[in-house]
TORSELO-679679 format. One record per atom (N, C-alpha, C, O): x, y, z. Coordinates in steps of 0.02 Angstrom, whole numbers, plus 50000, padded with zeros to 5 digits. Example, Ala and Ser with C-alpha at 12.3 -4.5 7.8 and 13.67 -1.06 7.14 Angstrom:
<rs>
506604971650390/506154977550390/506604983550390/507124983450423/506424988850354/506844994750357/506455000250394/506705005750402/
</rs>
This chain:
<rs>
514024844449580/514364845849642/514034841649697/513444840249689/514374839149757/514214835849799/514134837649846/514524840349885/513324835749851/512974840349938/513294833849976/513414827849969/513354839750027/513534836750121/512914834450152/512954830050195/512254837150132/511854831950155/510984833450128/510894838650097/510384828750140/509954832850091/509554833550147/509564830550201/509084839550119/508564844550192/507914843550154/507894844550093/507374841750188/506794843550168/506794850850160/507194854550189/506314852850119/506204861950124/505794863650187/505774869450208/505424857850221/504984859050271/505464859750349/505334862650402/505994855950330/506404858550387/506814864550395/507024866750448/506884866550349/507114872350364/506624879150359/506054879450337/507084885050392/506564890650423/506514895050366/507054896350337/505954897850341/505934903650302/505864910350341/505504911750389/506314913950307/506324921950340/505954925850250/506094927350192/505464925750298/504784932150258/505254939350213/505274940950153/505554942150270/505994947850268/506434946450221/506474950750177/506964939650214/507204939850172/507014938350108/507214941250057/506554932950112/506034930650061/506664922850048/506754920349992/506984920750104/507464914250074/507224909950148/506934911450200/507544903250114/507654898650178/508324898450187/508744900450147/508494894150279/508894892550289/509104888350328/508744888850377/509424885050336/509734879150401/510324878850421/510804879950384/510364877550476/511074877950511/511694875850481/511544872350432/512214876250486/512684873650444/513244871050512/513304874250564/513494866750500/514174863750574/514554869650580/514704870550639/514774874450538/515104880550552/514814883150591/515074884950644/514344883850581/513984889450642/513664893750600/513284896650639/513594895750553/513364899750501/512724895150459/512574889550478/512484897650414/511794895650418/511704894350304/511804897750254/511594891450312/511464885450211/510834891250193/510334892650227/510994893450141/510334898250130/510134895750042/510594894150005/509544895750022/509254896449963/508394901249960/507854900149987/508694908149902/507984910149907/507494907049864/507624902849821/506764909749881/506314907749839/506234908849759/505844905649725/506794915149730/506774911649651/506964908149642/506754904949594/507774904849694/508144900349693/507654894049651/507614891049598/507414894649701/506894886849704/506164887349656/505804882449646/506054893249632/505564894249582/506104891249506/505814889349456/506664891349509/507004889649470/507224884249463/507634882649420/506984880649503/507144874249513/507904870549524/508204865549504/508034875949568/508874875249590/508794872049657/508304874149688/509134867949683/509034866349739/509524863649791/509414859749837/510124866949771/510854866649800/510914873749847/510934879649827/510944871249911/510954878049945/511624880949996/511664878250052/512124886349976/512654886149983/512794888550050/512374892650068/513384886950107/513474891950158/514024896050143/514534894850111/513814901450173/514154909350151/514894909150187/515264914050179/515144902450233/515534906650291/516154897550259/516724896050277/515744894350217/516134885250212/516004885550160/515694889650126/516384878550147/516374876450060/515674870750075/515484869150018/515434868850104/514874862550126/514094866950083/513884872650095/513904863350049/513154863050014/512814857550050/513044852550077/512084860350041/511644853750068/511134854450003/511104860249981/510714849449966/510384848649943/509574849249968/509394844750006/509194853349954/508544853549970/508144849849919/508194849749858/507694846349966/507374841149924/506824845249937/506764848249990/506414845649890/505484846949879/505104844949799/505114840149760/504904848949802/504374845349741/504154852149707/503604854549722/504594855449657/504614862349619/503794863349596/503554868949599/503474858949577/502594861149555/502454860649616/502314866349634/502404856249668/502044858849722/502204863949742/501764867549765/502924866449742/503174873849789/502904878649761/502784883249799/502684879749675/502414886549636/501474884249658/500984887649672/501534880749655/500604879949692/500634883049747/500234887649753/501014881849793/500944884849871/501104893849871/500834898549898/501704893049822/501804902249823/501244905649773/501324911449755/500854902849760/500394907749693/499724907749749/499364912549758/499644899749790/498904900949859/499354906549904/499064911749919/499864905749919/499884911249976/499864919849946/499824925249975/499914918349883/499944925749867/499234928649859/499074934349873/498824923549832/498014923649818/497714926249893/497264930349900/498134922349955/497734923750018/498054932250063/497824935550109/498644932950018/498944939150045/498334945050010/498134950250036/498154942849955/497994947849912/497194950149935/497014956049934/496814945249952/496154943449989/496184945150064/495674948050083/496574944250103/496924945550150/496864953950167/496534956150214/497374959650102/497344966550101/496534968850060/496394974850053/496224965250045/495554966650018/495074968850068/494684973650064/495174964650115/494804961450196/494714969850235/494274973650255/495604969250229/495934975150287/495524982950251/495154986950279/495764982650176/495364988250149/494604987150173/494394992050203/494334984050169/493474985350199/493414986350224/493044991350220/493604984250295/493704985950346/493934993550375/493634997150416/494394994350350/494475002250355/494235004950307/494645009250291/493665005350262/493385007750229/492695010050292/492435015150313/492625001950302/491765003550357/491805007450432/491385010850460/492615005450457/492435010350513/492575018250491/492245022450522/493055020750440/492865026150431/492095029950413/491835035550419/491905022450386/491235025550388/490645025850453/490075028150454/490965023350493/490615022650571/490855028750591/490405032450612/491455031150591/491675038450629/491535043750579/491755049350590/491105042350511/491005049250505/491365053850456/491265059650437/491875048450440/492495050350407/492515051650339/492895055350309/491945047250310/491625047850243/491845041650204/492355039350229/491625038050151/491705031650137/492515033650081/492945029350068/492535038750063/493185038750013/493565044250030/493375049150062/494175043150003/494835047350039/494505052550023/494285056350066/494375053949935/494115059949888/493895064249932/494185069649939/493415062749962/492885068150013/493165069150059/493055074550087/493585064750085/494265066150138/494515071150135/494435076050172/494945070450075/495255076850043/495125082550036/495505087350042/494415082350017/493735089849977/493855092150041/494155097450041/493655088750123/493335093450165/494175096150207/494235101650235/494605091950203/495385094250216/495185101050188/495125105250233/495085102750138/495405108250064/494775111750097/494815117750084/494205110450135/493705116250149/493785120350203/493535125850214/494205116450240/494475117850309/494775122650297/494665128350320/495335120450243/496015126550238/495515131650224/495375134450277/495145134350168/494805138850131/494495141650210/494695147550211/494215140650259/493685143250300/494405146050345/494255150750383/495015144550348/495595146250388/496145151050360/496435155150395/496275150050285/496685154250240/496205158550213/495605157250211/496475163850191/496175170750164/496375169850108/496895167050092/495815173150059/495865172350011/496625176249958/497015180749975/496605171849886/496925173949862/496705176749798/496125175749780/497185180949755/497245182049696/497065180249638/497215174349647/496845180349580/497125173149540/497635173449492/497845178149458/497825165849495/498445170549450/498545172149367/498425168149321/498765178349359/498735180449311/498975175449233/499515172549239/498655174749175/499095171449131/499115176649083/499515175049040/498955180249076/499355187449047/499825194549089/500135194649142/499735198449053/499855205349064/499335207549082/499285209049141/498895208549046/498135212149033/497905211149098/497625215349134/498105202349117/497735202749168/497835204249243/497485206249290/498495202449230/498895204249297/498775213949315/498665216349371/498825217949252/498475226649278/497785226249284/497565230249325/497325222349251/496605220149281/496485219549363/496015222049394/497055215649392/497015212249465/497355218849498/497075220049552/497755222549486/498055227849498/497705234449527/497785237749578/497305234949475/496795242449487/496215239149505/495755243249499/495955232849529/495435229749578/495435231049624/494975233249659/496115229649640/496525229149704/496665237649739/496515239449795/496975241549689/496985249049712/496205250349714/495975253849759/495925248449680/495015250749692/494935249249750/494875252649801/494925242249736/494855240049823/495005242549877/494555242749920/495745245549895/496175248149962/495515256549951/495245259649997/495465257749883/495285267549886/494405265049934/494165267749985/494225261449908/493545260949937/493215260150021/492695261550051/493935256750037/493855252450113/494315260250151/494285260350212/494655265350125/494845270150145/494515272950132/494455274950190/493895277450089/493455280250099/492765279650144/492505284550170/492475272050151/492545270150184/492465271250270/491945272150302/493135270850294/493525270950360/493695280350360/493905283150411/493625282350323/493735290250326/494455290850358/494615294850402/494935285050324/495465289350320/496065290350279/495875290450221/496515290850282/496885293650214/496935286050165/496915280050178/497015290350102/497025285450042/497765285350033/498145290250032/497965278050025/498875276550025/498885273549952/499305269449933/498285276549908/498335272649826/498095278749787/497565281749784/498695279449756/498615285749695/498335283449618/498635279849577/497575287249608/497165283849548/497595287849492/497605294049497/497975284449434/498185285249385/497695284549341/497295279849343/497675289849288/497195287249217/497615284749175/498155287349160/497345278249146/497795274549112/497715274349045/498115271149011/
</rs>
């Protein structure tokens, strides 16, 4: 097929967001090819709005060299950022790992929520927790010296 005209890849703009390039087109609308495009070594780039192609010229091993360094420096890059917010949490106190983050979240609740139950994985145990519990209410009413609202059954 016959391009309308050929583009360096350096002239035209890459949009990150989309992860493609693109260049203006005489329509007014804009010649797009993404980056598998061109990992594929395709290099005919179509406009969405005309029948007009332009040919992008580059150099397919140099372009997978450049996308494998920029990914190396993205990756080194979020390594950086993690340390970084690793050390000032550790300047405020915060503790060096989420883990202990988490532990003293979960100690907080415990010193704020009242306790619970546990839960039963039988029968046995669930009337175990039952007559603890009526023990419990008869004791804190004897106690307080005043009426008992738990009737002791022999079982």
């Amino acid at each position: 097929m016959a391009a309308w005209d050929d583009i360096d890849l350096d002239d035209m703009t890459f949009s990150e967001k989309d992860d493609l390039y693109t260049y203006p087109c005489p329509c007014g609308d804009d010649f797009f090819i993404t980056v598998d495009d061109l990992l594929g070594a395709e290099d005919l780039a179509p406009c969405p709005s005309c029948s007009l192609l332009i040919r992008v010229v580059y150099d397919p091993e140099a372009f997978l060299e450049s996308i494998e360094l920029e990914e190396e420096e993205h990756e080194e890059h979020e390594k950086d950022e993690d340390k970084a917010k690793s050390a000032e949490n550790a300047s405020n106190g915060e503790g060096k790992d989420v883990v202990q983050g988490d532990a003293q979240e979960k100690a907080n609740d415990a010193d704020v929520m009242p306790p619970t139950l546990p839960n039963p994985s039988s029968a046995t145990e669930a009337a175990e927790i039952e007559v603890v519990s009526a023990l419990d209410k008869l004791e804190l009413a004897d106690e307080a010296g005043g009426p008992r609202d738990v009737d002791v059954v022999d079982v």
